[in-house]
C-alpha positions in Angstrom: 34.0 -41.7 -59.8 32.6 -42.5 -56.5 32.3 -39.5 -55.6 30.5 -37.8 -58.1 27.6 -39.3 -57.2 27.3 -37.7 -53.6 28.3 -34.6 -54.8 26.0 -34.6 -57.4 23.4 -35.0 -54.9 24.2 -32.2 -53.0 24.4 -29.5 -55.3 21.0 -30.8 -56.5 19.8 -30.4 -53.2 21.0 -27.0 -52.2 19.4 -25.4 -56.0 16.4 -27.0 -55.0 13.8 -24.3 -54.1 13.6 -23.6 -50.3 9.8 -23.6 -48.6 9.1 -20.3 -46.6 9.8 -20.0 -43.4 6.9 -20.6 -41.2 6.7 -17.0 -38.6 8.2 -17.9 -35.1 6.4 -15.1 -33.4 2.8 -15.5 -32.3 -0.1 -13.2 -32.2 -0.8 -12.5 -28.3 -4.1 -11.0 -27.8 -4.1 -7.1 -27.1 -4.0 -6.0 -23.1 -4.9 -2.6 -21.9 -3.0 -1.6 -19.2 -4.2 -0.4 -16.4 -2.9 3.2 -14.7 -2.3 3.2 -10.9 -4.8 5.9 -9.9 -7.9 4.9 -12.6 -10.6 4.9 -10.2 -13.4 2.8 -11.2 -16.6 4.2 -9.5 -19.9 1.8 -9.5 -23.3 2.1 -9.4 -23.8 0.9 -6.2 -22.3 -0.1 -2.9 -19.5 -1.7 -3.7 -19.6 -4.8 -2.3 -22.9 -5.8 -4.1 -21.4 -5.0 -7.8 -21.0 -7.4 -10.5 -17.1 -8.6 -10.3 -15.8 -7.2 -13.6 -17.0 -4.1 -12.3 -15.4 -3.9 -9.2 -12.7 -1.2 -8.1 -9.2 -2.4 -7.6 -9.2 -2.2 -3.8 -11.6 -4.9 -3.2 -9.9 -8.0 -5.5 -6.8 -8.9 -7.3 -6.8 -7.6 -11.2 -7.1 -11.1 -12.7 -4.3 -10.6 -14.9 -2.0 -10.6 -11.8 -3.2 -13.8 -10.6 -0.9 -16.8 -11.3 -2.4 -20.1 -12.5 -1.0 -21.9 -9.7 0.5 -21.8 -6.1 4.4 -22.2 -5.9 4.7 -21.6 -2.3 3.2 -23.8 0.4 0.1 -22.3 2.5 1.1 -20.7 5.6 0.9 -22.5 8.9 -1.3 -22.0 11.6 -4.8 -20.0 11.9 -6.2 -17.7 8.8 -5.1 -14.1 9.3 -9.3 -12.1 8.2 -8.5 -8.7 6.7 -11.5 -6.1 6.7 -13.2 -5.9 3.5 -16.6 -3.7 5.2 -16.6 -0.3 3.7 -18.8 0.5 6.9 -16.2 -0.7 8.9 -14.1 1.4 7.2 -15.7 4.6 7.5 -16.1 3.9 11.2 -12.5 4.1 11.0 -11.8 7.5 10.2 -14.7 9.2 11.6 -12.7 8.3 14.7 -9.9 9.5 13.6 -10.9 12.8 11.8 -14.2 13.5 13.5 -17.8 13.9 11.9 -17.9 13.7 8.4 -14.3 12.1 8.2 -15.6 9.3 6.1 -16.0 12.0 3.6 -12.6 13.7 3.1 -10.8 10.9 0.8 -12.2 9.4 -2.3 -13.0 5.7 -2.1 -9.9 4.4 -3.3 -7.7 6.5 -1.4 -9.8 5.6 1.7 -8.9 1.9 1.1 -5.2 2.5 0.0 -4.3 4.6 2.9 -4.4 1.4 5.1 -3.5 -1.0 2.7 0.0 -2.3 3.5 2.2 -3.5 0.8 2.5 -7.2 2.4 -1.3 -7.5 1.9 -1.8 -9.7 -1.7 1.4 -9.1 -2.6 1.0 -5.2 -3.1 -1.3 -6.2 -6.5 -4.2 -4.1 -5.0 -1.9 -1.1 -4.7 -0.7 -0.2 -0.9 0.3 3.1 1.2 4.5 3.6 1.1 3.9 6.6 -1.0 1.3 8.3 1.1 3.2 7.1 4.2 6.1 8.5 2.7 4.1 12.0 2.2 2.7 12.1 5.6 5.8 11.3 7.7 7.2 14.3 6.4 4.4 16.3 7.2 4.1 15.0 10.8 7.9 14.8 10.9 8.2 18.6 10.2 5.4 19.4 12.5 7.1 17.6 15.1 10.6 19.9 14.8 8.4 22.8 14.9 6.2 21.6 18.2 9.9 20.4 19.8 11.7 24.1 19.2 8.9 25.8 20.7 8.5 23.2 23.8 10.0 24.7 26.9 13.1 22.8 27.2 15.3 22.3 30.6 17.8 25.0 30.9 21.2 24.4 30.2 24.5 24.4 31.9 27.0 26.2 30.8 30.3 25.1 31.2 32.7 28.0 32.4 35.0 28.9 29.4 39.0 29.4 30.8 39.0 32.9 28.7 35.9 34.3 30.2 34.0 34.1 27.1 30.0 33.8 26.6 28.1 32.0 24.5 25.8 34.1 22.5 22.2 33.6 23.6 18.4 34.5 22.5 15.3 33.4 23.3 14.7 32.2 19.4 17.5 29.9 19.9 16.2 28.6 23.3 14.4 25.3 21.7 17.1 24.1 19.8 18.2 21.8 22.6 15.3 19.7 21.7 15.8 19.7 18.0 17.7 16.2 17.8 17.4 13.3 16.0 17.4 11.6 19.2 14.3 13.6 20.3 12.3 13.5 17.1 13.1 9.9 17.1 12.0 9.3 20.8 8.6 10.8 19.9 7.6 9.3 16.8 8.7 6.3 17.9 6.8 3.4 16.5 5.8 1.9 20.2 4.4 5.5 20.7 2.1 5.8 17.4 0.3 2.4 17.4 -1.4 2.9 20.5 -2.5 6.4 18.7 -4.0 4.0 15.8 -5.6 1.8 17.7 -7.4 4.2 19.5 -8.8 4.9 16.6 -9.2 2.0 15.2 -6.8 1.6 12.2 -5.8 -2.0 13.8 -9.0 -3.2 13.1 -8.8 -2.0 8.9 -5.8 -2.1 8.0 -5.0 -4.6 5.5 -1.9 -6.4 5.9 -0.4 -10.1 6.0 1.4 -10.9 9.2 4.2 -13.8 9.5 2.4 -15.3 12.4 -1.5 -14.6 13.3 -1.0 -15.8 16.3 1.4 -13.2 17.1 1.0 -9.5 15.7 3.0 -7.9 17.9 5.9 -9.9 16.8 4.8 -9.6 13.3 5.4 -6.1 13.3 2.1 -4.6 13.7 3.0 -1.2 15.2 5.4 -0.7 12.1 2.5 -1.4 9.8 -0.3 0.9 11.9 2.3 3.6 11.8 2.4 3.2 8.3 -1.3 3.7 8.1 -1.3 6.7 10.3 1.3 8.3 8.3 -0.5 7.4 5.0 -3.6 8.9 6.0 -2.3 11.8 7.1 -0.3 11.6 3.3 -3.5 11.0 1.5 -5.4 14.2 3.3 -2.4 16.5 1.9 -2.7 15.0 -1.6 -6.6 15.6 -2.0 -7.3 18.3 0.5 -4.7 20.3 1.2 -1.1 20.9 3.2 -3.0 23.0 5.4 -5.7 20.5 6.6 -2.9 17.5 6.7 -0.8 20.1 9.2 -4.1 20.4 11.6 -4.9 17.0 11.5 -1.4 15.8 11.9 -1.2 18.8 15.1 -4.5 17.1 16.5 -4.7 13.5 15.9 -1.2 12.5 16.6 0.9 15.1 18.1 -1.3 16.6 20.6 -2.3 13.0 22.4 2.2 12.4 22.3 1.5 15.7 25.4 2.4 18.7 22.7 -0.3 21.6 22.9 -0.8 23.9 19.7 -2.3 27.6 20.1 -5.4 28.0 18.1 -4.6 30.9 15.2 
């Protein structure tokens, strides 16, 4: 009889009626995402815009911003990026003559020498257009080395007086190595290119020590931008302008001469 009582109890309970149950999933406000290549033009210059207005190039979306720091701040001097678009345009009027300023949009112009190490890649940065143009300047490198008069060869004498077949189409293969196309696009060979003209003094990047670019890896990075201009010329004006430009800007101060068509 004891018992009865606690059990009693708890099959009262359980045929009680059970409250609802409360929703464990909360209502997030809606985001709108925001595609890679929008291009947000203003009214004005850009650097005198309200800040909601701003394009992407010149601050971090605020959504990608994290509420605090978990890493310590990095030692030794401030490393000051350019944020002129003057300074900019400067840039690649050097590079690509009058009216160079005007052959990218403003975006592009911005991304081409924005490494990814450079706010943690939120603003966007150049691999893919790097990616573009070292295949263009890659391939019009192959074609400069097979027509490049090359040292002639030794041939060994063959024990069953036999010659190797030979024409003058075949004559610049020598030179088509990985070795040679390597040699020449060698990243100690290109940055002096960019900073003639001028891409060390734009290109956005964050080196491990300011103190120290060149062992920070600043040829690897104006490389990069070289290549990712050169990228960004194919995508908006053309393979056929990106091959001229690529002929005349980098390969032709390397020592390769080009016949004008």
């Amino acid at each position: 009889m004891a018992l009865k009582r606690p059990l009693r109890t708890l099959f009262s309970a359980a045929s009680s009626p059970v409250p609802p149950v409360q929703p464990l999933i909360r209502s997030f406000p809606e985001t709108s995402a925001c595609p890679f290549s929008t291009t947000t033009r203003s009214p004005g210059p850009e650097y005198d815009v309200d800040p909601a207005d701003r394009p992407r190039w010149q601050q971090t979306p605020a959504r990608m911003i994290a509420p605090f720091r978990t890493r310590p701040l990095p030692k030794g001097p401030p490393f000051k990026v350019n944020d002129d678009p003057r300074k900019l345009d400067d840039a690649y009027v050097r590079m690509l003559g009058r009216g160079g300023d005007k052959l990218l949009s403003e975006e592009v112009k911005w991304l081409a020498v924005t490494h990814k190490s450079f706010d943690h890649g939120r603003r966007g940065h150049n691999d893919r257009l790097a990616f573009l143009g070292r295949r263009i300047v890659s391939l019009q490198t192959s074609l400069a080395l097979i027509h490049s008069p090359q040292a002639p060869q030794t041939l060994e004498v063959d024990v069953h007086g036999r010659t190797p077949y030979q024409h003058a189409a075949l004559n610049g293969l020598q030179g088509l190595t990985p070795e040679a196309k390597d040699t020449v696009l060698s990243k100690d060979r290109l940055a002096p290119i960019a900073e003639r003209y001028g891409l060390d003094k734009v290109t956005r990047w964050k080196p491990k020590n300011a103190a120290n670019l060149h062992g920070s890896g600043q040829d690897s990075v104006l490389s990069t931008s070289l290549y990712a201009v050169i990228g960004a010329i194919a995508l908006e004006r053309g393979g056929e302008i990106a091959n001229k430009i690529a002929q005349d800007k980098i390969l032709s101060p390397l020592g390769f001469s080009f016949t004008s068509s």
